[in-house]
Phi, psi and omega in degrees: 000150188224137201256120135353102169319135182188074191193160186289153202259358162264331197250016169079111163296330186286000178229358205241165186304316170301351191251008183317310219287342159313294166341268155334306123350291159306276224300325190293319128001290176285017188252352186224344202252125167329289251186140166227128165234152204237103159273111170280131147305073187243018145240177170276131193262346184278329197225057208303336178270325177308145169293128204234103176264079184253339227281347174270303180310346169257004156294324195271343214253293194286313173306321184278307181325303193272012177280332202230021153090003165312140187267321174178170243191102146251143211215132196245136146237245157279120193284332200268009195182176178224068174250026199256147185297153164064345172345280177355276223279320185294322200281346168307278167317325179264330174318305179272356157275348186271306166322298177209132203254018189243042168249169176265125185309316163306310162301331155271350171290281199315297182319320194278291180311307163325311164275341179272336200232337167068211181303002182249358173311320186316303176292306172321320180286328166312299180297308180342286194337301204296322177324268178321332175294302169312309188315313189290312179300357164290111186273326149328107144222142210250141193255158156311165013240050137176213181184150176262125184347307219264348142311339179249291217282139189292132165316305176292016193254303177269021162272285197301328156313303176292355190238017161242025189241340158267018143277316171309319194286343160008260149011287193214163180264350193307112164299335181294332192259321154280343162320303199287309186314302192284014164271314177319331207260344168336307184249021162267312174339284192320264180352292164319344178277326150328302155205087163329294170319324182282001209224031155087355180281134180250153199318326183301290221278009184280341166277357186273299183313301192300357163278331196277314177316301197289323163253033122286349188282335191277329179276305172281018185039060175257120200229353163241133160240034179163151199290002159268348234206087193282150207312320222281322173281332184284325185281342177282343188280338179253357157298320203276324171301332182239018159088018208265127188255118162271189212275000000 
């Protein structure tokens, strides 16, 4: 049998409530079923760029799986692209937790930023943190499939994300390496594009940004930025708010 994910996507299925009847589900399953496979859930489908602080609940999601006799977890995120935040650093982390689910997690983000990120790990890891801090202050909990951005995340969560992500972009002149930083910085932009107001963009500085935008999105082929919705649409809605004449 292969079971759905139907629990919340920040706080980790094992103690909280939206998930008893998922819980439950498994366990009744194994009681009967040759094999239990678990298709996961890990991104917002409403929204493939907004920041999505899930990465301790899929620690915890894969730990709990292999605790309660799950045979094995495919686990979707974006099908349609390779635009989804954190994209990297998540398909890292759930590889080597479906491989073995005792490993520490903190050692592999730090292992995955060293190589991936070179001299700018320190920060990248900074942001993680501030990632997780917002994830734990979310009080909300949403089952799939997805959430509006601008509903969970604190301003202040992308104040402090940007000035510890262009401090990161510092770091190094490697285009290859700043490339990976300003994809980091994507889905705070996107927010600000968003809802200016809520997230600090003043009127001067939105065409320059919406240029730094489009060409990460063009360089990281990001052609969808949800699963209904291809990047192509978000972006003529942020040409037309902001005077931009495309091409």
């Amino acid at each position: 049998i292969r079971l759905c994910h139907h629990a919340c996507y920040f706080h980790g299925m094992g103690d909280e409530e939206l998930s008893r009847p998922y819980r439950t589900a498994i366990d009744e399953w194994r009681k009967i079923a040759r094999s239990v496979w678990v298709w996961h859930y890990g991104v917002n489908f409403w929204d493939y760029l907004a920041p999505n602080p899930n990465l301790n609940a899929l620690v915890d999601d894969i730990r709990y799986y292999a605790a309660h006799g799950v045979n094995g977890v495919m686990l979707q995120g974006n099908l349609q692209g390779s635009g989804s935040e954190l994209s990297e650093l998540r398909q890292y982390l759930v590889a080597q937790l479906l491989w073995d689910p005792a490993q520490d997690p903190m050692r592999l983000r730090s292992e995955f930023c060293e190589g991936y990120y070179g001299p700018a790990s320190a920060d990248v890891m900074a942001f993680l943190s501030l990632m997780d801090e917002f994830g734990r202050e979310i009080k909300v909990h949403i089952p799939m499939n997805g959430w509006r951005p601008n509903e969970i995340t604190p301003p202040d969560f992308v104040a402090k994300g940007l000035v510890i992500l262009h401090r990161a972009c510092s770091r190094t002149e490697d285009p290859v390496l700043r490339n990976r930083l300003e994809k980091l910085l994507v889905p705070l932009w996107h927010l600000q594009l968003s809802w200016p107001d809520r997230y600090a963009l003043r009127a001067p500085d939105a065409p320059a940004l919406l240029a730094r935008f489009k060409k990460a999105l063009a360089v990281n082929r990001i052609t969808f930025s949800s699963e209904g919705g291809a990047s192509a649409g978000l972006l003529a809605e942020y040409d037309k708010r902001y005077g931009v004449k495309t091409p």
